[in-house]
C-alpha positions as CSV (number, residue, x, y, z in Angstrom):
1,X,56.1,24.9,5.5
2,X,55.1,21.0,4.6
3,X,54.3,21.6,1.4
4,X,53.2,18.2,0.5
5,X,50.9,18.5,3.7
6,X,49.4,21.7,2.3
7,X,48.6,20.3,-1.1
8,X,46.7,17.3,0.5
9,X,44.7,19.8,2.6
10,X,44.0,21.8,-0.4
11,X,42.8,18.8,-2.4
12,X,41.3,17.1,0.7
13,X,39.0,20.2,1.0
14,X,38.1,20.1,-3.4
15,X,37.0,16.5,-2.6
16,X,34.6,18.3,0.4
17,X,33.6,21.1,-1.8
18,X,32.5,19.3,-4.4
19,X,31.2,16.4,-3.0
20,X,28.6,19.5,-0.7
21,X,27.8,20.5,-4.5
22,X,27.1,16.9,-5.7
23,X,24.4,16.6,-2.8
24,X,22.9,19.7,-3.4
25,X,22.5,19.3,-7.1
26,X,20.7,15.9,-6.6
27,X,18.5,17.1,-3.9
28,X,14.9,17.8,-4.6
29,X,12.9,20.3,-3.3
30,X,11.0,19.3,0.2
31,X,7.3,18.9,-0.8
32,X,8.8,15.5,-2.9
33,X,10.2,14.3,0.8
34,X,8.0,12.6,3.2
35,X,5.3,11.7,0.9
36,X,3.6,8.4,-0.2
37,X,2.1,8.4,-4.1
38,X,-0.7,5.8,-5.5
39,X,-1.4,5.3,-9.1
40,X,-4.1,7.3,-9.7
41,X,-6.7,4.9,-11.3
42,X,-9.1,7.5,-12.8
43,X,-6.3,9.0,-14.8
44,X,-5.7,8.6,-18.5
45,X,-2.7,5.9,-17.9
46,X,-0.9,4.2,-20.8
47,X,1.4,1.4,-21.0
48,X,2.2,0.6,-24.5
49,X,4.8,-1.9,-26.0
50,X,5.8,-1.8,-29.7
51,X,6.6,-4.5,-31.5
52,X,8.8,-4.6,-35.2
53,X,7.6,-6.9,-37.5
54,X,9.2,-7.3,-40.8
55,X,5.4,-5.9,-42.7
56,X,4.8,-3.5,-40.4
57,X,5.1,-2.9,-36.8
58,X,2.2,-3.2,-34.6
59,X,1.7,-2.2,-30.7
60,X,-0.5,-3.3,-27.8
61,X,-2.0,-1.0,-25.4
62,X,-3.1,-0.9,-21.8
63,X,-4.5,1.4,-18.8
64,X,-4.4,-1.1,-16.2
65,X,-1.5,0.3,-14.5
66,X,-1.7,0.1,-10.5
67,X,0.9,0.5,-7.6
68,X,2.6,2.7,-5.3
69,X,5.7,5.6,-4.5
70,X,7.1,6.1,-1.1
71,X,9.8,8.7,-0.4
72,X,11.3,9.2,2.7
73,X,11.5,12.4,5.4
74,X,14.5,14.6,4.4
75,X,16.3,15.8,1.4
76,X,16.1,13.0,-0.8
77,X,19.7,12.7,-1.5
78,X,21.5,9.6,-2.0
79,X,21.4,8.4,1.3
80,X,17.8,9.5,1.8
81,X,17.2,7.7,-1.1
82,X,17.7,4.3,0.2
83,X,14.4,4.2,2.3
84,X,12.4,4.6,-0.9
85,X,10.1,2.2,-2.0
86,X,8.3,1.4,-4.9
87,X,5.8,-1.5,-6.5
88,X,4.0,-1.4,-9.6
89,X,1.9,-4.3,-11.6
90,X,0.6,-4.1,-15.2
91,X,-2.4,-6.5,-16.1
92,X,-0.7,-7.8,-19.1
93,X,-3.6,-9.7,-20.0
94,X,-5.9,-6.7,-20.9
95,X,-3.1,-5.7,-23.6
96,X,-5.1,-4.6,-26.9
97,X,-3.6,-5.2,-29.9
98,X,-6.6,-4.1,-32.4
99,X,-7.6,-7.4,-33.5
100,X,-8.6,-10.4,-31.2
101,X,-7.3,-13.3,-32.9
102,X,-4.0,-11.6,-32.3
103,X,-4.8,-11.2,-28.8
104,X,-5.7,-13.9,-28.1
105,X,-2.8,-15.5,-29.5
106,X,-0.5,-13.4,-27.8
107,X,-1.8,-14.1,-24.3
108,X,-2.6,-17.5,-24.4
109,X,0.6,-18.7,-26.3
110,X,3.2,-16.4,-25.4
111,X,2.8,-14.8,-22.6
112,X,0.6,-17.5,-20.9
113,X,-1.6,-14.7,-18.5
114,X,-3.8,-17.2,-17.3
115,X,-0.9,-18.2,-15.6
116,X,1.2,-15.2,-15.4
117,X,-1.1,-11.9,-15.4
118,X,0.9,-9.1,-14.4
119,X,4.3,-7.5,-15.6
120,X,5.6,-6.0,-12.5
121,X,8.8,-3.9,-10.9
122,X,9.5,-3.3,-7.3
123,X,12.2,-1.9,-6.0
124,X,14.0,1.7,-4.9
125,X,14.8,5.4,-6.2
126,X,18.2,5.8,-6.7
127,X,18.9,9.4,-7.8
128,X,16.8,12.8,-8.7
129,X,17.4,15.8,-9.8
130,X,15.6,18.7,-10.7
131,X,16.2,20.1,-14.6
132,X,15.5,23.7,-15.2
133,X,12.5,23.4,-16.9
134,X,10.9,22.0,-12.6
135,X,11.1,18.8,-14.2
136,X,12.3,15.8,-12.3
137,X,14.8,13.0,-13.9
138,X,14.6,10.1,-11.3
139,X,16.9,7.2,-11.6
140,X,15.5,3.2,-10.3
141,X,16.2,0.4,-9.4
142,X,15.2,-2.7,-8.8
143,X,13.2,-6.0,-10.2
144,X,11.1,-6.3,-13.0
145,X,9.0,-9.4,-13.3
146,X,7.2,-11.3,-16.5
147,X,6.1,-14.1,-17.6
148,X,7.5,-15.8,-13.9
149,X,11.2,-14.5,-14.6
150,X,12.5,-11.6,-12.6
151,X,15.8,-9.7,-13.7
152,X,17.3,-6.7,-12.3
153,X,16.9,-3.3,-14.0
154,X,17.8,0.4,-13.7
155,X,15.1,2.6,-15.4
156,X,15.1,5.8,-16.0
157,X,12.1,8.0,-15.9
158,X,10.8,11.6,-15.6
159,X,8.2,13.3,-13.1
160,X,6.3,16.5,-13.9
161,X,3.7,18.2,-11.6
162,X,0.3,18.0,-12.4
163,X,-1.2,20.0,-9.4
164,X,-0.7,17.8,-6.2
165,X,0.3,14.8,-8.8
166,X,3.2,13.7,-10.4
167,X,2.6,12.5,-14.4
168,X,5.5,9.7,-14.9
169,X,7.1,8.9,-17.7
170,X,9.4,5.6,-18.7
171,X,10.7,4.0,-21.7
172,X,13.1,0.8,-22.2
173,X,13.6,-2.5,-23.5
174,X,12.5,-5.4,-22.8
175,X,14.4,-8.6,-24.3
176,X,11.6,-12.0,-24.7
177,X,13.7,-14.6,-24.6
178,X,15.7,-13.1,-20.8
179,X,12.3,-13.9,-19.6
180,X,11.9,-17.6,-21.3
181,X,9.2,-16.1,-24.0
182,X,9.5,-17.6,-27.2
183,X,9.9,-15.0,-30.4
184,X,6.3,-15.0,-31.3
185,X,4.5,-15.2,-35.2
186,X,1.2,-13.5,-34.6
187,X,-1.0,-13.5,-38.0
188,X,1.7,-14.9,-39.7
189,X,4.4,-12.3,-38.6
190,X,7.5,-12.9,-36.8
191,X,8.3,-10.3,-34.9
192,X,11.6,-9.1,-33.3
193,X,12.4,-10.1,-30.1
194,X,13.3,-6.6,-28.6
195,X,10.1,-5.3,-27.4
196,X,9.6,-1.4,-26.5
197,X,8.1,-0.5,-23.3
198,X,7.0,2.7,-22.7
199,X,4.9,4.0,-19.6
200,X,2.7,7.3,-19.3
201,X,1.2,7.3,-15.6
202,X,0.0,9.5,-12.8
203,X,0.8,9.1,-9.2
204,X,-1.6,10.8,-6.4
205,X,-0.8,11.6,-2.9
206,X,-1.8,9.1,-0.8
207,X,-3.5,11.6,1.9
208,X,-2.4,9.7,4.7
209,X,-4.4,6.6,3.8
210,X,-3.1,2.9,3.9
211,X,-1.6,1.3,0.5
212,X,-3.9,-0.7,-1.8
């Protein structure tokens, strides 16, 4: 017997096995596949970035969240996964700090929204897979836009079911200056310039009805 032709078929069918186990682990369960989602508007959505200051730290808040999901027919593995789709925009100029003059300040001489109103990402689903819990750990990609500068990003989020919805959730961080926005001093405070971003959104099926 070829014994070094044996071991090559032995490893050559590991690599198969386990490559079949790969896919199924990262395949999620068919009522996902084929579907297109909508950010459902009348929802309790939050978008909320955090701020350090050297006093104290202070955060801004939003609900003006809007955009849209689409998965593809099949399993959703990774080569499913490559017709997905995905667009969102935040209104960046409805951000509440809890004072005005702040507010103000912020929009008008940092982030410049009359100009520039929406923080947005578009791109593609890379990966998900289903925890134990029915939760769903979803892995993106693509490009996130502010203050006119785009920059690629993976993101990381989570999915759970609420009824025929999915409530999303994201954190990251968002560096000013990759995105030309000056460190700003808002009521006298210089604040770092790491911001936290985190997201807390529900997505609706669209019902067969075309995107907004």
């Amino acid at each position: 017997m070829n014994w070094a032709l044996f071991k090559s078929f032995v490893n050559a069918d590991r690599v198969v096995r386990l490559s079949v186990a790969f896919l199924f682990a990262v395949v999620a369960p068919s009522w996902l596949a084929g579907q297109e989602y909508h950010v459902d508007v009348e929802q309790e959505n939050l978008v909320r970035f955090v701020s350090d200051a050297p006093i104290e730290d202070f955060d801004g808040v939003t609900q003006r969240i809007d955009g849209f999901l689409v998965l593809p027919q099949g399993n959703l593995g990774v080569t499913e996964l490559s017709a997905s789709e995905f667009y969102f925009e935040v209104d960046i100029a409805s951000l509440d700090t809890g004072i005005g003059l702040r507010n103000r300040h912020m929009r008008d001489n940092y982030l410049e929204t009359d100009e520039f109103p929406y923080a947005t990402f578009a791109g593609r689903v890379v990966r998900i897979d289903e925890e134990p819990s029915g939760r769903f750990r979803a892995l993106t990609k693509g490009v996130f836009a502010v203050h006119g500068v785009e920059r690629e990003r993976e993101v990381e989020c989570t999915a759970d079911r609420a009824g025929r919805s999915l409530r999303i959730s994201c954190a990251f961080q968002v560096k000013l200056s990759d995105h030309n926005i000056p460190i700003p001093r808002l009521m006298f405070l210089k604040i770092n310039e790491v911001m936290e971003l985190e997201l807390d959104f529900f997505l609706a099926p669209a019902g067969g009805g075309e995107r907004r």
